[in-house]
Backbone as XML, in Angstrom:
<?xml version="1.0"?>
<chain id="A" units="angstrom">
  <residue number="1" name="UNK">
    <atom name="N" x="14.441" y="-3.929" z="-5.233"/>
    <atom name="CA" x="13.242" y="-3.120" z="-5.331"/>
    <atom name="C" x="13.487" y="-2.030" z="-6.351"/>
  </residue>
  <residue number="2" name="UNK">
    <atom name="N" x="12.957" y="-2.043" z="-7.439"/>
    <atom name="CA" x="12.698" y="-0.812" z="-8.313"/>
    <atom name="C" x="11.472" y="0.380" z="-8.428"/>
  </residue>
  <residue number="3" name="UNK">
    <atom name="N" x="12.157" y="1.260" z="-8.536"/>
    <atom name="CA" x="10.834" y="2.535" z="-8.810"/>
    <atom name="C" x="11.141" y="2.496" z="-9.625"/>
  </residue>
  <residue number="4" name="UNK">
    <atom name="N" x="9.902" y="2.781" z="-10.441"/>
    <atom name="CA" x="9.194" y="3.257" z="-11.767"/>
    <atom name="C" x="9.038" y="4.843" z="-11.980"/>
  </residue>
  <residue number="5" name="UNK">
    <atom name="N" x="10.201" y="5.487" z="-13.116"/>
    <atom name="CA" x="9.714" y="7.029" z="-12.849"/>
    <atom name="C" x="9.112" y="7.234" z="-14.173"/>
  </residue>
  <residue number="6" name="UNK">
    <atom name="N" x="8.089" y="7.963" z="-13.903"/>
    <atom name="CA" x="7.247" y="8.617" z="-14.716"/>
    <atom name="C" x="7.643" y="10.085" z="-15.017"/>
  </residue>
  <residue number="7" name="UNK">
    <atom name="N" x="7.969" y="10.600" z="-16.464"/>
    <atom name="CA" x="8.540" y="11.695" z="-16.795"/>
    <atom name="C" x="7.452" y="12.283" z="-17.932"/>
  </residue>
  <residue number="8" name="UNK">
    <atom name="N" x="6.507" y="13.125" z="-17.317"/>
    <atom name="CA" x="5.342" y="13.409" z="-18.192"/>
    <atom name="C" x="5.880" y="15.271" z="-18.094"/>
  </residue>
  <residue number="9" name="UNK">
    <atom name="N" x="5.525" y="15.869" z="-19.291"/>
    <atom name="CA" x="5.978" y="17.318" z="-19.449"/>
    <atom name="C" x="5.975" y="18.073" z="-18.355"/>
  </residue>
  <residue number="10" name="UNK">
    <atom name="N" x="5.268" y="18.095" z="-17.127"/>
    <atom name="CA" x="4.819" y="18.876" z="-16.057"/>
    <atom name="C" x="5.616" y="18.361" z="-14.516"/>
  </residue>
  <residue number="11" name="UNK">
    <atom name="N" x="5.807" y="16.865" z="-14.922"/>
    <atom name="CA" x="6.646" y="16.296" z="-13.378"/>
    <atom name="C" x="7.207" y="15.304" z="-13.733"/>
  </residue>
  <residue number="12" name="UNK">
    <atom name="N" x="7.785" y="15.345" z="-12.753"/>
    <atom name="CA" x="8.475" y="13.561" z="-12.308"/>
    <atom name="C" x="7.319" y="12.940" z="-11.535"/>
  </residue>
  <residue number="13" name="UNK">
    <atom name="N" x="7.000" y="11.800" z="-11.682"/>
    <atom name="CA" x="6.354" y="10.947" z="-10.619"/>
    <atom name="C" x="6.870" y="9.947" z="-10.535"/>
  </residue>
  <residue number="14" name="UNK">
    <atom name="N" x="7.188" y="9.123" z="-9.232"/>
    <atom name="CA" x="7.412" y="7.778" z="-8.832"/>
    <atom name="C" x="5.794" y="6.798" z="-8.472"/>
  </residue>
  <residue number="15" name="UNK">
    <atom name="N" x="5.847" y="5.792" z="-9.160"/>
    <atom name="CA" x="4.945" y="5.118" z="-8.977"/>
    <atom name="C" x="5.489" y="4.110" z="-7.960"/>
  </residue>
  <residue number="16" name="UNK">
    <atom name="N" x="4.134" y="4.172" z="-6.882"/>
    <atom name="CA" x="4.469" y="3.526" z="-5.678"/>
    <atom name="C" x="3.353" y="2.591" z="-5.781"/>
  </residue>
  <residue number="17" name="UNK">
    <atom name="N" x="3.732" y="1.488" z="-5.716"/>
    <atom name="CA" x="2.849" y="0.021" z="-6.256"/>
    <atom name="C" x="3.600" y="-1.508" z="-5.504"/>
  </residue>
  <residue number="18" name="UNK">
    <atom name="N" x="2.168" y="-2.043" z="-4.854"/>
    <atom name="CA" x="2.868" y="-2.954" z="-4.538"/>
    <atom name="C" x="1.398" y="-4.255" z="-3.847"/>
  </residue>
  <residue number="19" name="UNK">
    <atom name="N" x="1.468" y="-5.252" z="-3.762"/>
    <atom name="CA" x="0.432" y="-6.338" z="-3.605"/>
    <atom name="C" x="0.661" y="-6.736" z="-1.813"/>
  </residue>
  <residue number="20" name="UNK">
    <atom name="N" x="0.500" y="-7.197" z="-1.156"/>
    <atom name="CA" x="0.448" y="-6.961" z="0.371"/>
    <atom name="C" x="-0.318" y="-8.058" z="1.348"/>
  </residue>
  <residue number="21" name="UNK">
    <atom name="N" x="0.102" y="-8.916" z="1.988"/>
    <atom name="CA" x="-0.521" y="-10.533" z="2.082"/>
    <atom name="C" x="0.140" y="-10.590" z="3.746"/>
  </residue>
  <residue number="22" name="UNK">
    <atom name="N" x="-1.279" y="-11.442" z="4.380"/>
    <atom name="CA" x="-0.457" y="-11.750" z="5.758"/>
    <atom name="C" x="-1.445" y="-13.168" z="5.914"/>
  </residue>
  <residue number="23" name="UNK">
    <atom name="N" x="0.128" y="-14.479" z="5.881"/>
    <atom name="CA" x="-0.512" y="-15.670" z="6.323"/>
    <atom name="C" x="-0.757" y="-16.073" z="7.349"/>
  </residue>
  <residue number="24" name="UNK">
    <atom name="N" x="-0.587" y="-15.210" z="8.128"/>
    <atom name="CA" x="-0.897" y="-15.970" z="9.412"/>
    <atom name="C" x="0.832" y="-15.260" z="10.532"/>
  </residue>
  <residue number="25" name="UNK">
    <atom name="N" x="1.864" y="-14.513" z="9.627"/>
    <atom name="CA" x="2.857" y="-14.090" z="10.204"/>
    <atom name="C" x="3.424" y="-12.498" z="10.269"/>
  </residue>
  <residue number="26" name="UNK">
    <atom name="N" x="1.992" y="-12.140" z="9.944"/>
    <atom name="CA" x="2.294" y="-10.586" z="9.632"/>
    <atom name="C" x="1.986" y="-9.976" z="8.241"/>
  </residue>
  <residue number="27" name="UNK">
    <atom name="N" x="2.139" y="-8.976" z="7.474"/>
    <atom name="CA" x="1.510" y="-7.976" z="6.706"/>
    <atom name="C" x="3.057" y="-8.275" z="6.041"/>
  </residue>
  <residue number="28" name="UNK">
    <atom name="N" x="3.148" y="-8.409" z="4.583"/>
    <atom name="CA" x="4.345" y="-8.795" z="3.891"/>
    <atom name="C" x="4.111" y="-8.522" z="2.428"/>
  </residue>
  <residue number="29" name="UNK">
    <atom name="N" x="5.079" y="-7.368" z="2.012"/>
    <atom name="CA" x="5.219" y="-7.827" z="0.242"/>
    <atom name="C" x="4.811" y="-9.160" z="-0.350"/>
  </residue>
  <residue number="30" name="UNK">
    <atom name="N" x="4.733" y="-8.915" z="-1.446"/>
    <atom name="CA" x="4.674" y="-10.049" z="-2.109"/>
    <atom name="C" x="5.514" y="-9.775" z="-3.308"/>
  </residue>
  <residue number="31" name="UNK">
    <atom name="N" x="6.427" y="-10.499" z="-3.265"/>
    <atom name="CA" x="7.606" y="-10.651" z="-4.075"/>
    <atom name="C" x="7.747" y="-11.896" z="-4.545"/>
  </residue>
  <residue number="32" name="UNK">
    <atom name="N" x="7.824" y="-12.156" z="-5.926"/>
    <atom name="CA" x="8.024" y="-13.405" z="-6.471"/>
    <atom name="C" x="8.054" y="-13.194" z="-7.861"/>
  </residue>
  <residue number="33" name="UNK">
    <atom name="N" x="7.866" y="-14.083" z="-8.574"/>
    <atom name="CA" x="8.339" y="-14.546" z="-10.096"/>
    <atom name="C" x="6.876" y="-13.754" z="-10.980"/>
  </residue>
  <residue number="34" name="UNK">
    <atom name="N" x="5.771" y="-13.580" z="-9.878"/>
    <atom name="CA" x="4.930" y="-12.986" z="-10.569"/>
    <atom name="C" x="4.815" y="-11.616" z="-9.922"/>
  </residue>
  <residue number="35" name="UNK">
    <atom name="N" x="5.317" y="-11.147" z="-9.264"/>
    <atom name="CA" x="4.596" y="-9.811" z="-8.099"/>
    <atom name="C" x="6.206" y="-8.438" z="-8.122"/>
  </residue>
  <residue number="36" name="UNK">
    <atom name="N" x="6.112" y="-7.656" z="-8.034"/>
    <atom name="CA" x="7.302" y="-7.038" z="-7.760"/>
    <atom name="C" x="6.626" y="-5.463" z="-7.450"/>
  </residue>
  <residue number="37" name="UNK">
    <atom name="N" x="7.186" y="-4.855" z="-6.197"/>
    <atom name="CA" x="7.027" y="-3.716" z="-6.015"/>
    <atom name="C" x="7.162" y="-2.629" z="-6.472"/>
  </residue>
  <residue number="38" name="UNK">
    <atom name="N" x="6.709" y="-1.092" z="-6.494"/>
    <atom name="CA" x="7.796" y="-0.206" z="-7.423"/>
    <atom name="C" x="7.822" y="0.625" z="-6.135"/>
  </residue>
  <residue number="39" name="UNK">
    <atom name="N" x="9.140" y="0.750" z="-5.390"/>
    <atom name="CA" x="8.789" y="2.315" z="-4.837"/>
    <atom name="C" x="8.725" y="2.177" z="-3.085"/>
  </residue>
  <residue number="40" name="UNK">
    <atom name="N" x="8.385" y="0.092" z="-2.610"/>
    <atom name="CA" x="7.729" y="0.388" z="-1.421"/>
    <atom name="C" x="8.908" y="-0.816" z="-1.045"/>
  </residue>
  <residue number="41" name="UNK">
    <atom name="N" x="9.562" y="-0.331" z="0.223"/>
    <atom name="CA" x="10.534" y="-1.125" z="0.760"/>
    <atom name="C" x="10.339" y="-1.855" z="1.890"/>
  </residue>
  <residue number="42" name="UNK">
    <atom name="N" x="8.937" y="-1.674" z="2.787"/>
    <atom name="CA" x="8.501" y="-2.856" z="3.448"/>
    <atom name="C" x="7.114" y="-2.377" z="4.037"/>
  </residue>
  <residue number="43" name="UNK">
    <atom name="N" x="6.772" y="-3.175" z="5.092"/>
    <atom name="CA" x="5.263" y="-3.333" z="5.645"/>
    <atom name="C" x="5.348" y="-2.883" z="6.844"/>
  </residue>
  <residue number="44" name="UNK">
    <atom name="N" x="4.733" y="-2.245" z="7.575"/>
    <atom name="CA" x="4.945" y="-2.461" z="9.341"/>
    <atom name="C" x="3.489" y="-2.395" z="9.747"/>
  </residue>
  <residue number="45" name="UNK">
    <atom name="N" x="3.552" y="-3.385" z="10.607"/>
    <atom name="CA" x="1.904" y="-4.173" z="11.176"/>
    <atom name="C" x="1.648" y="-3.282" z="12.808"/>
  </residue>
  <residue number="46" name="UNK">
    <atom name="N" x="0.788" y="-2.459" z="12.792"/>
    <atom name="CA" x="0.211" y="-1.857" z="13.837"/>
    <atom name="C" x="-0.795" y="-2.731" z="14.557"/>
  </residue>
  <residue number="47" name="UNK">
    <atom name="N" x="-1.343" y="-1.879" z="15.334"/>
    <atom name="CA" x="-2.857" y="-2.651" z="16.365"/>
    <atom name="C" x="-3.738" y="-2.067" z="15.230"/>
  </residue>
  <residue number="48" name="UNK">
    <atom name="N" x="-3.878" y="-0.879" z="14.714"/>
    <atom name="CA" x="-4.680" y="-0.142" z="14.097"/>
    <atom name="C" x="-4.655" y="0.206" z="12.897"/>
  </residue>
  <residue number="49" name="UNK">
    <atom name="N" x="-3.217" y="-0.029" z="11.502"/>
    <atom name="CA" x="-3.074" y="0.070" z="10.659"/>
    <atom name="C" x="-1.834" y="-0.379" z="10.294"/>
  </residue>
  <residue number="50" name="UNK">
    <atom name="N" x="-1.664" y="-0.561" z="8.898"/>
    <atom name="CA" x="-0.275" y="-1.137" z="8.124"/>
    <atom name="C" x="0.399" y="0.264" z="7.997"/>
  </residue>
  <residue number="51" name="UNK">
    <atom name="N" x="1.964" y="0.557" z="7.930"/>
    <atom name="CA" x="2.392" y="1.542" z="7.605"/>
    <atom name="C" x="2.969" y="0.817" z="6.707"/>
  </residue>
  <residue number="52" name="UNK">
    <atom name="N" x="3.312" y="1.689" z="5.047"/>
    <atom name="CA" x="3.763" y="1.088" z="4.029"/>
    <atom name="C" x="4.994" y="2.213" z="3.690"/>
  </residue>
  <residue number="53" name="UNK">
    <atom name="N" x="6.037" y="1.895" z="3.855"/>
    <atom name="CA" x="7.200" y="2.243" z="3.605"/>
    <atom name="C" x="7.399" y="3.022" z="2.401"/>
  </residue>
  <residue number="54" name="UNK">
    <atom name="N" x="7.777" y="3.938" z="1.628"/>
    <atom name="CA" x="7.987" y="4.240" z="0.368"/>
    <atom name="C" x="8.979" y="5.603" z="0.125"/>
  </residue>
  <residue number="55" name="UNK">
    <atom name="N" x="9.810" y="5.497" z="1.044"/>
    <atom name="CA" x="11.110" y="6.607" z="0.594"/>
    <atom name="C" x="11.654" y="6.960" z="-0.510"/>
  </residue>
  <residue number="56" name="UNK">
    <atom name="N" x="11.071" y="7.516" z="-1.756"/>
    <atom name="CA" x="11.666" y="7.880" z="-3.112"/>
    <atom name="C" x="11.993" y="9.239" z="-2.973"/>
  </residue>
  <residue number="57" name="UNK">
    <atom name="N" x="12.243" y="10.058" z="-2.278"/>
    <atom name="CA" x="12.702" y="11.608" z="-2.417"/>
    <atom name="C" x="11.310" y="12.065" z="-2.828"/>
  </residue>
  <residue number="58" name="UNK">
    <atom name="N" x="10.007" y="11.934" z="-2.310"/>
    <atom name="CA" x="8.880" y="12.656" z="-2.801"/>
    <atom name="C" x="8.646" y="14.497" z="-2.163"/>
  </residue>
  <residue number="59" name="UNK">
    <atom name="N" x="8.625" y="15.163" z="-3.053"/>
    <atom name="CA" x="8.239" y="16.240" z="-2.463"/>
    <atom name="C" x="6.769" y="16.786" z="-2.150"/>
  </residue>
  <residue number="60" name="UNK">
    <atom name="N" x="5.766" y="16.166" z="-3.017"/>
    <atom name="CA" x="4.685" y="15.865" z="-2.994"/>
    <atom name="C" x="3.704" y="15.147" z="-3.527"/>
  </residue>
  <residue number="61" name="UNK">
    <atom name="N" x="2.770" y="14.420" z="-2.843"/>
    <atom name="CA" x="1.542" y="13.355" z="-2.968"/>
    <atom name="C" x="0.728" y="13.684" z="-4.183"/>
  </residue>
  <residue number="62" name="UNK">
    <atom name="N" x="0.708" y="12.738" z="-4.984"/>
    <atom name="CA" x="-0.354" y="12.917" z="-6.304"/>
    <atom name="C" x="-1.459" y="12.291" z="-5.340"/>
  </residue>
  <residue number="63" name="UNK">
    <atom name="N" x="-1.329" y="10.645" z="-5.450"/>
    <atom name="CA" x="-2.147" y="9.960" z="-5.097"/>
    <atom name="C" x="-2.157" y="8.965" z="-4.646"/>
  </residue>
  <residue number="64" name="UNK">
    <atom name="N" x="-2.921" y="7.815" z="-4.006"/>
    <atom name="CA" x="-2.539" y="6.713" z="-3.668"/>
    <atom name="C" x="-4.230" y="6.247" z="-3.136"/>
  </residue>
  <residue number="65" name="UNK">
    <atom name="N" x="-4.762" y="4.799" z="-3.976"/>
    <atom name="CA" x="-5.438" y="3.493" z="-3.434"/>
    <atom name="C" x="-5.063" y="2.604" z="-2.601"/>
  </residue>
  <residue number="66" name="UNK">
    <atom name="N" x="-5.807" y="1.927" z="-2.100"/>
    <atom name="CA" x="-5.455" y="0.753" z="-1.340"/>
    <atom name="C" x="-7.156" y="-0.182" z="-1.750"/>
  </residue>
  <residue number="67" name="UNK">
    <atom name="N" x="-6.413" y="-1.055" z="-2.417"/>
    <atom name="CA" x="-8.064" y="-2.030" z="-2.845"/>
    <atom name="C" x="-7.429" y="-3.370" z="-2.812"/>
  </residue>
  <residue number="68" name="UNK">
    <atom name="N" x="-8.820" y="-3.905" z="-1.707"/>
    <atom name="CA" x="-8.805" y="-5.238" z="-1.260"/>
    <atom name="C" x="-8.945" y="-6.082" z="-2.387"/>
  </residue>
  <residue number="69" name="UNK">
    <atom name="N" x="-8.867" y="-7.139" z="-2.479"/>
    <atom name="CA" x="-8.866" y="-7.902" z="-3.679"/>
    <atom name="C" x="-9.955" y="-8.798" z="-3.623"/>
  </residue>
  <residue number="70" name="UNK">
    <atom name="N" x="-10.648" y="-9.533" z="-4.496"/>
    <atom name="CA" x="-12.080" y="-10.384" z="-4.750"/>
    <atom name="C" x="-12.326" y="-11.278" z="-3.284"/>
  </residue>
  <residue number="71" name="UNK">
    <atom name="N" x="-11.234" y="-11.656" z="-2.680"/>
    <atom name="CA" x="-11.370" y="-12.128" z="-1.416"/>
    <atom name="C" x="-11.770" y="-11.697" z="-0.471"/>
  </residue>
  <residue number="72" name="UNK">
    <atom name="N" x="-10.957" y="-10.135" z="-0.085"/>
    <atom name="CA" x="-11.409" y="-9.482" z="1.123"/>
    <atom name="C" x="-12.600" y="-8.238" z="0.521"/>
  </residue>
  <residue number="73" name="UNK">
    <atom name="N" x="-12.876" y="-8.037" z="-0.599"/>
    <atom name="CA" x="-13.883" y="-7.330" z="-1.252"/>
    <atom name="C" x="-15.202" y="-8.417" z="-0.897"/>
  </residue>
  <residue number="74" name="UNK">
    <atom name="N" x="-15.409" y="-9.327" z="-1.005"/>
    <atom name="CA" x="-16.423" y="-10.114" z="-0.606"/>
    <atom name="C" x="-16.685" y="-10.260" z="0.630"/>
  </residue>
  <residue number="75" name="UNK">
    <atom name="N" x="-15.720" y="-9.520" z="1.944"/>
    <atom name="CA" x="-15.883" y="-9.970" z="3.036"/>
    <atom name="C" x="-16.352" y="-8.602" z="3.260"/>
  </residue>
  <residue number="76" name="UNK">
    <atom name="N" x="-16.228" y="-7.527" z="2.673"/>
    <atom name="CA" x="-16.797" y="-5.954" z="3.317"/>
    <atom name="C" x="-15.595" y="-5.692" z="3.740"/>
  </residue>
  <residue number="77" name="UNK">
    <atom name="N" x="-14.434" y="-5.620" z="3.387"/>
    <atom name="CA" x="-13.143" y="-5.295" z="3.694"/>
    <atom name="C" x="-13.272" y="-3.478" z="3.009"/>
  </residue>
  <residue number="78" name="UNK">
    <atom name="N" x="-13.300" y="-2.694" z="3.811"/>
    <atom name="CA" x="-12.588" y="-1.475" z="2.983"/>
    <atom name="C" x="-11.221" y="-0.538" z="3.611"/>
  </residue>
  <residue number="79" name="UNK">
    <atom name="N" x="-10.879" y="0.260" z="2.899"/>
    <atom name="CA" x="-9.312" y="-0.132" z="3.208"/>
    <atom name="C" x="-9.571" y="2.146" z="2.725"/>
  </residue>
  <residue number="80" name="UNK">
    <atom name="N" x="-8.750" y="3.005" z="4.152"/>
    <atom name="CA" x="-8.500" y="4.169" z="3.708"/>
    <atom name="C" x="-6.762" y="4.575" z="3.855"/>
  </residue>
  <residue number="81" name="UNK">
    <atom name="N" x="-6.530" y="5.369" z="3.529"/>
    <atom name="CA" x="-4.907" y="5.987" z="3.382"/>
    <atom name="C" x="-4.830" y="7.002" z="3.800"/>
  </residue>
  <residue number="82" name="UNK">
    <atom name="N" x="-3.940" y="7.038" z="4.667"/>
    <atom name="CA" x="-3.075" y="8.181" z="4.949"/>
    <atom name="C" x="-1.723" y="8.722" z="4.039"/>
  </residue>
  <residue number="83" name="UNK">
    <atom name="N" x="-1.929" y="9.437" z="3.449"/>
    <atom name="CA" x="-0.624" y="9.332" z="2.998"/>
    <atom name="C" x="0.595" y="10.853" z="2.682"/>
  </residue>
  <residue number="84" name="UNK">
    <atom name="N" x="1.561" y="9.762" z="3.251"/>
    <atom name="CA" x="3.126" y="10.858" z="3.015"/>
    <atom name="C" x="4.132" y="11.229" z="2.005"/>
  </residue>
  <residue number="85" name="UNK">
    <atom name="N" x="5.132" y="11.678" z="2.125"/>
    <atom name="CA" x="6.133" y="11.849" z="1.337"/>
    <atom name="C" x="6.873" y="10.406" z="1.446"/>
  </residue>
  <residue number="86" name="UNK">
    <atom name="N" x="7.285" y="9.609" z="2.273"/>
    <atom name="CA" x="7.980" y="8.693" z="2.984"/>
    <atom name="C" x="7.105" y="7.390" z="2.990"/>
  </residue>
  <residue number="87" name="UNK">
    <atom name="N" x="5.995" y="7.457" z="3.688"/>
    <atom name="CA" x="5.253" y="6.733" z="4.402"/>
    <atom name="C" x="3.717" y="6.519" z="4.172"/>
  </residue>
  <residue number="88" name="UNK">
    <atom name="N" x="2.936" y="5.777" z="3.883"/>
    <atom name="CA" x="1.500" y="6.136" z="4.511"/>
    <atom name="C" x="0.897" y="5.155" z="5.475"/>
  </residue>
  <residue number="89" name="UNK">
    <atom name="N" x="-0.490" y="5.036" z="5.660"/>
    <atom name="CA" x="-0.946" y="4.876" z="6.754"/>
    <atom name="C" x="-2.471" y="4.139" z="6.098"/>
  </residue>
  <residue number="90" name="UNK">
    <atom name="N" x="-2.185" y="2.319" z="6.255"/>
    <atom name="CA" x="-3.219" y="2.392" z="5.774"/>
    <atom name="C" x="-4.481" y="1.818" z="6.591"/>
  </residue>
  <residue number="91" name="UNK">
    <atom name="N" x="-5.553" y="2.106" z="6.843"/>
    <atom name="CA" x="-6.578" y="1.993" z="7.878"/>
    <atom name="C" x="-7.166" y="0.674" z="7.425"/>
  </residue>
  <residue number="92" name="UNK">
    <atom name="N" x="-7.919" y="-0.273" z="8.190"/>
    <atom name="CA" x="-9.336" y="-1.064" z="7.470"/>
    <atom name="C" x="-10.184" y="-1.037" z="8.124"/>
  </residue>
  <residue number="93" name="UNK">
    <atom name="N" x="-11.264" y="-1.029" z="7.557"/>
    <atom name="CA" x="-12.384" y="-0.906" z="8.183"/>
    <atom name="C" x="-13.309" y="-2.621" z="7.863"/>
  </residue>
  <residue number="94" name="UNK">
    <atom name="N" x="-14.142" y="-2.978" z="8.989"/>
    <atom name="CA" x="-14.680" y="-4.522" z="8.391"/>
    <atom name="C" x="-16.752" y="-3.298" z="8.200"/>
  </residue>
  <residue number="95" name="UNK">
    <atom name="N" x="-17.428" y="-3.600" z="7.170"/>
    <atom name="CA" x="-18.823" y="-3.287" z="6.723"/>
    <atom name="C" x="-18.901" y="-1.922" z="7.189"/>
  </residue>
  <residue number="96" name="UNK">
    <atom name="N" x="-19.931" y="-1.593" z="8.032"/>
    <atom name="CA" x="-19.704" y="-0.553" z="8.609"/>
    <atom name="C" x="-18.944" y="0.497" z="9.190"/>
  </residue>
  <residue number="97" name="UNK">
    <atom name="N" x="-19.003" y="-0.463" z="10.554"/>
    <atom name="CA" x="-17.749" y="0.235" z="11.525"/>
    <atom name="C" x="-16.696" y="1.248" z="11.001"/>
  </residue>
  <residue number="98" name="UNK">
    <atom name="N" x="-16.841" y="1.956" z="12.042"/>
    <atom name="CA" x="-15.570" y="3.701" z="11.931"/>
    <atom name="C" x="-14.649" y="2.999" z="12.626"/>
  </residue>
  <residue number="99" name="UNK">
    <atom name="N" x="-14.394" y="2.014" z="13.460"/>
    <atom name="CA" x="-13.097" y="1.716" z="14.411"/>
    <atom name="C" x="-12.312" y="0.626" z="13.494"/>
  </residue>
  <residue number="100" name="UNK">
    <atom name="N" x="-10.880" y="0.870" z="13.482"/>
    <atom name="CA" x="-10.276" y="0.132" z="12.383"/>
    <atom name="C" x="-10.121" y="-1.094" z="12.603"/>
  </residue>
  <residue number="101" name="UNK">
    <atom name="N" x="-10.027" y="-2.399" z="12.108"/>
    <atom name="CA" x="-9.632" y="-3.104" z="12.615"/>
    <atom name="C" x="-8.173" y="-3.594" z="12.259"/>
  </residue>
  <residue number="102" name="UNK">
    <atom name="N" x="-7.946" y="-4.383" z="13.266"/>
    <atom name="CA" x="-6.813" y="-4.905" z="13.825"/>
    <atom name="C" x="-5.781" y="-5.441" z="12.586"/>
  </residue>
  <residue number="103" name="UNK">
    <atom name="N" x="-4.988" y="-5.483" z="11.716"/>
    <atom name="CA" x="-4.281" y="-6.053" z="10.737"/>
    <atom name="C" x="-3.965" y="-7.539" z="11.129"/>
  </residue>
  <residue number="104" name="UNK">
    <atom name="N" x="-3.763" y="-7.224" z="12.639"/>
    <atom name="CA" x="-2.951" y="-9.047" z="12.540"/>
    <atom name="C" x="-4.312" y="-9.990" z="12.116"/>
  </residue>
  <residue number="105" name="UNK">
    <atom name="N" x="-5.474" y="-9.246" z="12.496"/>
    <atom name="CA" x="-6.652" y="-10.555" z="12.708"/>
    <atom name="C" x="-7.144" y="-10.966" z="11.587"/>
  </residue>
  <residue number="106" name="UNK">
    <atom name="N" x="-6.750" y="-9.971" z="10.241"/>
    <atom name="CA" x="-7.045" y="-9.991" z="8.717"/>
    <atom name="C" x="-6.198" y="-11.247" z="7.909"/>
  </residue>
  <residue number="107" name="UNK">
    <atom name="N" x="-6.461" y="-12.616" z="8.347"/>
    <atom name="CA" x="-5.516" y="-13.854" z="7.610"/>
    <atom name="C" x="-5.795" y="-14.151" z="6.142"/>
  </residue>
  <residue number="108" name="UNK">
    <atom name="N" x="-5.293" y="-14.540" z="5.383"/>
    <atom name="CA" x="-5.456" y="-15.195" z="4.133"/>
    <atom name="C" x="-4.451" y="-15.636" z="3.607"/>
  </residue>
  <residue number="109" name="UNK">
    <atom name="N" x="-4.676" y="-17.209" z="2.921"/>
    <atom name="CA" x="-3.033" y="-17.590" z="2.340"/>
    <atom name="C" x="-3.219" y="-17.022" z="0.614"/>
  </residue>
  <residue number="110" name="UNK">
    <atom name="N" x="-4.582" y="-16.457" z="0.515"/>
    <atom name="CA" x="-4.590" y="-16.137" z="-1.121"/>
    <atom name="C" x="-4.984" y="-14.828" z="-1.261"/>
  </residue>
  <residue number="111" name="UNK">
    <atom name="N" x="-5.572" y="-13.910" z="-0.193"/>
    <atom name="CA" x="-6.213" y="-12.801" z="0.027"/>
    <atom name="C" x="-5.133" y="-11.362" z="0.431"/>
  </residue>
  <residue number="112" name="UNK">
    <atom name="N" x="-5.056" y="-10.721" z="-0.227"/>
    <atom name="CA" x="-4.242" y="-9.672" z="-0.644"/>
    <atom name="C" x="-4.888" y="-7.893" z="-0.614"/>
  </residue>
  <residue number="113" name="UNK">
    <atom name="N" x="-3.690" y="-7.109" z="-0.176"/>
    <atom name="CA" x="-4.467" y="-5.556" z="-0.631"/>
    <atom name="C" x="-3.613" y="-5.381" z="-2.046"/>
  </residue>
  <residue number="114" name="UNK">
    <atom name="N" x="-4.161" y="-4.420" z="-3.262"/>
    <atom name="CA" x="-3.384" y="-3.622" z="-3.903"/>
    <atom name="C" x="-3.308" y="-2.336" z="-3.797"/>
  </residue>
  <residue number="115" name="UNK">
    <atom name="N" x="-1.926" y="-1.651" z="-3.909"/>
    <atom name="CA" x="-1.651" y="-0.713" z="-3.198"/>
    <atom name="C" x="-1.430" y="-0.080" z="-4.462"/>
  </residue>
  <residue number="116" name="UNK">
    <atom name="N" x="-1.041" y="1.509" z="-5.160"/>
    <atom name="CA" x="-1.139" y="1.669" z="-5.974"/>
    <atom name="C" x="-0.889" y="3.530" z="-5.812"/>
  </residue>
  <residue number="117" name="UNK">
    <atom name="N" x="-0.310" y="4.530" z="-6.556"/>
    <atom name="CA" x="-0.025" y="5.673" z="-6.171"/>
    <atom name="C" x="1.288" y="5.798" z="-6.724"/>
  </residue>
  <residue number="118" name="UNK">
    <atom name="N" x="1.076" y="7.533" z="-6.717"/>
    <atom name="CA" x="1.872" y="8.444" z="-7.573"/>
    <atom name="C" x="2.534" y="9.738" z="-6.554"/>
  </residue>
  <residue number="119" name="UNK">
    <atom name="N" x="3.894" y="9.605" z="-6.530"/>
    <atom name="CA" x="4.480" y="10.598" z="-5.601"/>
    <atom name="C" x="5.140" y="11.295" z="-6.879"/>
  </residue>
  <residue number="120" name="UNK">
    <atom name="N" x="4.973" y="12.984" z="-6.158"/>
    <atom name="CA" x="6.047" y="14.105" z="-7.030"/>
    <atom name="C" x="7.165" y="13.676" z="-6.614"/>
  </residue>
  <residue number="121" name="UNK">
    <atom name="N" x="8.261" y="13.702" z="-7.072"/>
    <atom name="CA" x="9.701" y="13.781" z="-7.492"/>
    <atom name="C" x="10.086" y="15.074" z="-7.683"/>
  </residue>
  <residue number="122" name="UNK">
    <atom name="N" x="11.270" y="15.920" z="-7.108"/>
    <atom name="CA" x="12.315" y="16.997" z="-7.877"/>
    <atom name="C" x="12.127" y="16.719" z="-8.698"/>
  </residue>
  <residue number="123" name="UNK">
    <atom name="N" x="12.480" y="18.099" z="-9.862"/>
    <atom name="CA" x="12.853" y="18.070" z="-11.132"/>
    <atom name="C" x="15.027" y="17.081" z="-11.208"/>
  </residue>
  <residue number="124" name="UNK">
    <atom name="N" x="14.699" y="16.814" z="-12.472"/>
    <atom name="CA" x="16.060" y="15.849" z="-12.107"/>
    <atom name="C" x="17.612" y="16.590" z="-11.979"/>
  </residue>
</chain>
């Protein structure tokens, strides 16, 4: 797993990026010959949300998306964040509804979130 640091005149940022798929066995990176993470070292599948791993030494949150992809965007999939120094927290919502739903019940063998965000870093 590699982070990506971003060294712009004002900060360090770690870009925290990563694609996110559950076939039928849980909420999982996607790692392969085309996919690679920057920043996020695993998934953990709640009743109520994904927690997405991302321990880079952040001292503070720029930013961070979570966007469903043409699959679950067509289904009314929307997707909010919590997010940490360490960790965030990501919610879904199905059309309407305020109550999140469930991650395990969200299947697809081609249907994916992209995850995407910028943590402060110490100066080096």
């Amino acid at each position: 797993m590699a982070t990506h640091i971003l060294t712009p005149a004002t900060a360090r940022l770690a870009l925290i990026s990563c694609a996110i798929r559950n076939k039928g066995t849980g909420w999982e990176l996607i790692t392969d010959a085309a996919h690679a993470p920057s920043g996020v070292t695993g998934v953990v599948q709640h009743p109520d949300h994904l927690e997405i791993k991302h321990a880079v030494g952040a001292v503070k949150v720029s930013s961070m998306q979570v966007t469903p992809d043409e699959y679950y965007a067509a289904q009314g999939l929307r997707c909010g964040a919590s997010v940490g120094l360490a960790l965030s927290r990501v919610y879904l919502y199905s059309g309407p509804s305020i109550t999140p739903v469930d991650p395990a019940a969200l299947v697809a063998s081609s249907g994916n979130l992209w995850i995407t965000g910028f943590l402060e870093l110490p100066p080096a």
